[in-house]
N, C-alpha and C positions, 0 to 999 in steps of 0.2 A: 593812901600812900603818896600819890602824887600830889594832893595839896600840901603835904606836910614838905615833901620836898621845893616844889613853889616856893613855901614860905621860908624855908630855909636859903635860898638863894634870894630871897629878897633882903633877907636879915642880912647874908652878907655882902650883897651889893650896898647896902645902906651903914654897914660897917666902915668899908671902903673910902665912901664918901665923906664919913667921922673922920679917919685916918688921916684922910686928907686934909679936911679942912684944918684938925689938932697939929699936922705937921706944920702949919703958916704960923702957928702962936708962937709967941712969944714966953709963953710959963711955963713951955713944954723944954723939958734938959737936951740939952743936947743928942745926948746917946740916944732918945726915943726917937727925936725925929729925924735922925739918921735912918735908922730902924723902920721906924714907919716910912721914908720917903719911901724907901727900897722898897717894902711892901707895895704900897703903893703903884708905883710905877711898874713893879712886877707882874701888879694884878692888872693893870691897863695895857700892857706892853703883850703885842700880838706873839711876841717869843720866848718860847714855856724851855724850861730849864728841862725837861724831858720832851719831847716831839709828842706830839698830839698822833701820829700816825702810827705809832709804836702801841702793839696793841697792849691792852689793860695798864700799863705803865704809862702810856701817855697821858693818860688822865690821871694820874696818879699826884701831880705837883697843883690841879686844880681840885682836885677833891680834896687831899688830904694837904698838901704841905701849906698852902694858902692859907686856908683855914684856921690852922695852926698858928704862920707869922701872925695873923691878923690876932686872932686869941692874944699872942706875947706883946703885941703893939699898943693893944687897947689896955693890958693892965701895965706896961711902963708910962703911960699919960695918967695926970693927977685926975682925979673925980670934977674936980670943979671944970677943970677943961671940955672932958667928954659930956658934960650934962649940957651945956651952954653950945659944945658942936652938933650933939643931937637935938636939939631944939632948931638951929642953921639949917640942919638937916632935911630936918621935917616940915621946914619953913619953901628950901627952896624944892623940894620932891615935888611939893603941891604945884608948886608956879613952873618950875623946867628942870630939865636936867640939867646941872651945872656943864659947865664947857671946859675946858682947859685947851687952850690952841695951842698953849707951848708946848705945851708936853704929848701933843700929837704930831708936834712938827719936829719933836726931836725925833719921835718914835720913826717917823715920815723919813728923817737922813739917815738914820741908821740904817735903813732900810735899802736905802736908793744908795748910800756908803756898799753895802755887802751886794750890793748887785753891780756895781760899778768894779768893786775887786775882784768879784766871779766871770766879771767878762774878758778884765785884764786877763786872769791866770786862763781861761779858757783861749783867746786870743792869743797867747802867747806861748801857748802849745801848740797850738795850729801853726803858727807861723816857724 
């Protein structure tokens, strides 16, 4: 049971990584890579549309709802695109984990954004 789950989260960490690279093309229509960015960044962004602390519903948008986008993502990209992103895929899996520094530095302000306005509105209670 536990290998099968393993393997299922590798499936779709390496979906992910399709998603992503399919978003950079150019052959991809528009409306997908809308779609997919959002997924995307969804599934890399440490803030879950449900709270992870809320019991059995916090997991609820990584188990199920993910899964899902990701499903609708991968069939709005054309076949020729996703053959040629998994093959990218499985090219750079072997050598590294791809990086994305933007998009950890956006995740990064957002971050440092909502903790700068929780100190205001806390400090400005107090005072």
């Amino acid at each position: 049971m536990w290998n099968n789950i393993k393997q299922w989260a590798k499936r779709l960490k390496r979906s992910i990584f399709i998603l992503y690279l399919a978003s950079k093309d150019k052959r991809v229509p528009l409306s997908a890579k809308l779609f997919t960015a959002f997924i995307v960044a969804y599934a890399f962004s440490p803030i879950d549309l449900i709270p992870d602390f809320i019991p059995v519903l916090g997991y609820l948008d990584d188990v199920i709802l993910l899964p899902i986008g990701i499903y609708f993502a991968l069939r709005m990209i054309p076949k020729n695109v996703l053959a040629e992103c998994e093959l990218k895929v499985a090219k750079l899996m072997k050598q590294e984990k791809p990086k994305n520094w933007i998009a950890g530095c956006i995740i990064l302000f957002i971050w440092v954004a909502i903790a700068t306005w929780m100190i205001y509105l806390i400090y400005g209670i107090i005072k």
